[in-house]
C-alpha positions, 0 to 999 in steps of 0.5 A: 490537497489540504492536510485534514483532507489527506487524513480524512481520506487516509481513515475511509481508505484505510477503514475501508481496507481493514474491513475487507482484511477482517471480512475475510476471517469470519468464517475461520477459527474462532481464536481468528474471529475473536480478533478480527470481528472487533477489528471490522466494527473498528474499521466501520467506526473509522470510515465514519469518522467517529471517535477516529483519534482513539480508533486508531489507537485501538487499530493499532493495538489490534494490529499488534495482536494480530502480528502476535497471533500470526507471529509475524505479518503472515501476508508479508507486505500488505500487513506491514503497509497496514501496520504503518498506515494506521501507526501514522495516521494514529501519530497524526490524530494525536499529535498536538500540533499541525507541525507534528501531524505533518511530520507523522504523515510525511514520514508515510508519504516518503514511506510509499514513495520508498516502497516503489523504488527499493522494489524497482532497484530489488528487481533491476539488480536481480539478472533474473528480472533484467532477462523476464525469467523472474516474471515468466516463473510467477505466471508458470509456477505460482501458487495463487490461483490462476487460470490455465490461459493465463499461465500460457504468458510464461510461453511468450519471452520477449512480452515477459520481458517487456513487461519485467522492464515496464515494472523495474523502469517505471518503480525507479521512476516513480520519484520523479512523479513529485515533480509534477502534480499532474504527473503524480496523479498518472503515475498514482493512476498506473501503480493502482492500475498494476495493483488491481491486475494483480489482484485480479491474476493473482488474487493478491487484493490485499495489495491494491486497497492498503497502497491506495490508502496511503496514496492520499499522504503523498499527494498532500507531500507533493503539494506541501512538502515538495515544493518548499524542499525544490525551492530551497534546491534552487 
């Protein structure tokens, strides 16, 4: 993958991400709507391509006032992912050469690729994900809404736990998928696969569109980056 076609495809995805996050508080306070009405026509203008170096910048400073507002990312990962997409892209759009757009979306692939392992070695290292306790807990206490049959999970161990060891093994993993373009795209495949599930148990959609904005910047890693780094190893 070419590096203007990772940036292209990172501003629709992320444009695309941004506009579902702001749809979702249109109907809320007005002080909410004042912020997030602007950011949808910013995201609408970034998926078409227009003016997309100073849209990001004002995505950014957007983002910023919305961290401001909330005190904080209020829905934990998923704004700190946006915030860092747009930050990157932002830096890419307006870097003065292909050198530093490299660095500015290589330093988002790493970030992605990061954000899979650390979360596998949180878990691995907790005895309460090692045991399925932990995932057994979110489907029996979770806060989001999720059905009756569902919660049922929490009454099968040895399936929690297959799957709490599913997860830890395949996020520590997931580095090694840069080995392979191929298999870079099956494990891309199954951590938008897991996203989507938790999405659609939980309602945690927020999660699935911003990681799969970022995911074009680790493909171009892989295909640029990765190979000269293996070469210099050998």
């Amino acid at each position: 993958m070419t590096l203007e076609t990772a940036l292209r495809l990172t501003e629709i995805i992320t444009g695309f991400a941004f506009a579902q996050q702001s749809i979702e508080h249109l109907t809320s306070f007005r002080s909410e709507r004042l912020l997030f009405f602007p950011r949808l026509i910013l995201s609408l203008l970034l998926i078409i391509g227009f003016q997309a170096k100073w849209i990001t910048a004002l995505l950014v400073l957007s983002g910023l006032a919305i961290l401001k507002y909330f005190q904080g990312p209020y829905n934990g990962g998923a704004d700190r992912m946006s915030l860092l997409i747009i930050f990157c892209l932002s830096l890419a759009l307006f870097a003065p050469t292909p050198y530093w757009q490299e660095v500015a979306l290589g330093y988002l692939a790493l970030q992605l690729l990061l954000s899979y392992f650390i979360s596998g070695w949180v878990k691995i290292v907790n005895p309460d994900w090692r045991s399925g306790r932990a995932l057994s807990d979110v489907f029996l206490f979770s806060a989001y809404p999720v059905s009756d049959s569902l919660r049922l999970w929490a009454n099968s161990p040895r399936l929690l736990l297959f799957m709490s060891w599913a997860v830890m093994i395949f996020e520590l993993l997931f580095p090694l998928s840069l080995l392979s373009e191929t298999g870079l795209y099956i494990a891309l495949f199954i951590a938008a696969s897991f996203h989507f599930s938790n999405a659609c148990f939980f309602g945690l959609n927020r999660f699935f569109w911003i990681w799969i904005a970022a995911y074009p910047a680790l493909l171009w890693f892989q295909s640029r980056i990765f190979p000269l780094l293996l070469n210099n190893i050998l």
